[in-house]
C-alpha positions in Angstrom: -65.3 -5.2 -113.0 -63.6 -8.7 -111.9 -62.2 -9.1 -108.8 -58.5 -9.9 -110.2 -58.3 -6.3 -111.6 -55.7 -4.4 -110.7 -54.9 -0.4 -110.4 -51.3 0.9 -111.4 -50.6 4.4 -111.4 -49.2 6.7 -114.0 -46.1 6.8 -112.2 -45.4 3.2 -112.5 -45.8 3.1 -116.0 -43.1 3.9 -118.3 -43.1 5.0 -122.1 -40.3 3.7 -124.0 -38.0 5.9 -125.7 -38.5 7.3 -128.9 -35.2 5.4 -130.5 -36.7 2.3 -129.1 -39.5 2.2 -131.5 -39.5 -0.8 -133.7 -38.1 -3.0 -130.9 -40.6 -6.0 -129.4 -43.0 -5.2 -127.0 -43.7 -7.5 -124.2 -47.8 -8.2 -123.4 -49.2 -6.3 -120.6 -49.2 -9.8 -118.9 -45.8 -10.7 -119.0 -47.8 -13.7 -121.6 -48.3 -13.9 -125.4 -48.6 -15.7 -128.1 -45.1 -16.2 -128.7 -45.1 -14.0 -131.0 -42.6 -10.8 -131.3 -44.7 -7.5 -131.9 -43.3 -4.0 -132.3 -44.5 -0.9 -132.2 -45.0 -0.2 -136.3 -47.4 -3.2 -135.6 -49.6 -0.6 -134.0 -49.8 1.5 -136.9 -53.1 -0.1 -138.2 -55.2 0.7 -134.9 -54.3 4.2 -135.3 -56.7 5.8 -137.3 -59.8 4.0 -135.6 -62.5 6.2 -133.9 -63.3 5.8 -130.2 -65.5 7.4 -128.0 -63.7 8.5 -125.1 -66.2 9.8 -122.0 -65.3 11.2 -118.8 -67.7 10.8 -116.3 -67.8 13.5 -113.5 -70.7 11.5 -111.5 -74.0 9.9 -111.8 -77.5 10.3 -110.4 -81.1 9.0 -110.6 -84.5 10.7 -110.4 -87.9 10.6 -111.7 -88.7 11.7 -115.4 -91.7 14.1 -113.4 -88.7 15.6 -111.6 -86.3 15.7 -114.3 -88.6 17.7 -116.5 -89.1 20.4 -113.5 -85.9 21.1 -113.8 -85.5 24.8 -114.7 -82.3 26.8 -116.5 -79.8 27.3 -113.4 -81.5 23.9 -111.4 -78.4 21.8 -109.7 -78.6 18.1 -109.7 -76.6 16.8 -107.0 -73.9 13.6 -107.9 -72.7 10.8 -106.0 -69.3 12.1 -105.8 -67.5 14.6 -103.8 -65.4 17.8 -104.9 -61.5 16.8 -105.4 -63.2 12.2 -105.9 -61.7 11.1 -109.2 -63.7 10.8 -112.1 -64.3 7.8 -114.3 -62.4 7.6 -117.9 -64.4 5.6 -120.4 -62.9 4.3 -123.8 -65.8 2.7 -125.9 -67.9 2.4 -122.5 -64.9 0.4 -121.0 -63.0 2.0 -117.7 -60.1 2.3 -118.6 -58.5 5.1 -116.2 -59.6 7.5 -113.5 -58.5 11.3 -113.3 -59.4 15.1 -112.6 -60.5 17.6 -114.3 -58.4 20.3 -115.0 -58.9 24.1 -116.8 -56.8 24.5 -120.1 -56.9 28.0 -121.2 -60.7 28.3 -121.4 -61.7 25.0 -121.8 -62.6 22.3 -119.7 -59.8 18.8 -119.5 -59.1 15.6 -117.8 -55.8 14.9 -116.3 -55.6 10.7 -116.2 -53.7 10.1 -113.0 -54.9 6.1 -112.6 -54.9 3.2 -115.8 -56.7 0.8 -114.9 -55.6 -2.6 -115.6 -58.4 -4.8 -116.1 -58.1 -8.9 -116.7 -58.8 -10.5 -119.9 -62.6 -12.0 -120.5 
C-alpha cells in the first residue's frame, strides 16, 4: 500500500439521501475530469461480479506440517482476538472490520474504508 493512503472511518462518511439521486457526484478527491456524473451513471457497474474476501489472519508452515494436520488441529494466526480483519474486493483492501454472528451464520461488520491513492 503507498505511503499517501489514508484511513477514514465509517462515521465520517456520509450517504446521500435517497431524493438526492440523480444529482452530480463530486470525485473522492475533490478532482475530476471536469466532467458532471450522477448517480444513474453508476447503473452500468451494477451487475458486475466481484470477489469479496475477508481475511480473518494469515500463517505460514511447511507442506510436511500442513499435511499432519488432523480433523480438530488449530493453526495459530498472526492476529489477536477482538484485531480487525482485512476486507478484500477483487484482491484489493479496501476496508477493515469484525466479524459478527447473524442468526446462524457467520458476517463481517466494515467499520474502516480504506482510502487508497490512485496508481
Amino acid at each position: 500500500m503507498a505511503d499517501d493512503d489514508e484511513n477514514l472511518t465509517l462515521d465520517e462518511i456520509e450517504a446521500p439521501p435517497a431524493e438526492e439521486e440523480g444529482k452530480p457526484i463530486l470525485a473522492a478527491d475533490g478532482q475530476g475530469d471536469g466532467d458532471i456524473h450522477t448517480a444513474t451513471d453508476l447503473k452500468a457497474v451494477y451487475d458486475i461480479p466481484v470477489q469479496v474476501s475477508a481475511v480473518l489472519g494469515k500463517t505460514r508452515m511447511e507442506v510436511s506440517h500442513l499435511l499432519k494436520l488432523g480433523r480438530g488441529a488449530v493453526i495459530e494466526l498472526d492476529r489477536k482476538v477482538g484485531e480487525a480483519i482485512d476486507i478484500y474486493v477483487n484482491n484489493r483492501l479496501v476496508a477493515r472490520g469484525e466479524v459478527v454472528v447473524v442468526e446462524d451464520r457467520l458476517g463481517v461488520t466494515m467499520t474502516e474504508i480504506i482510502k487508497a491513492g490512485r496508481t
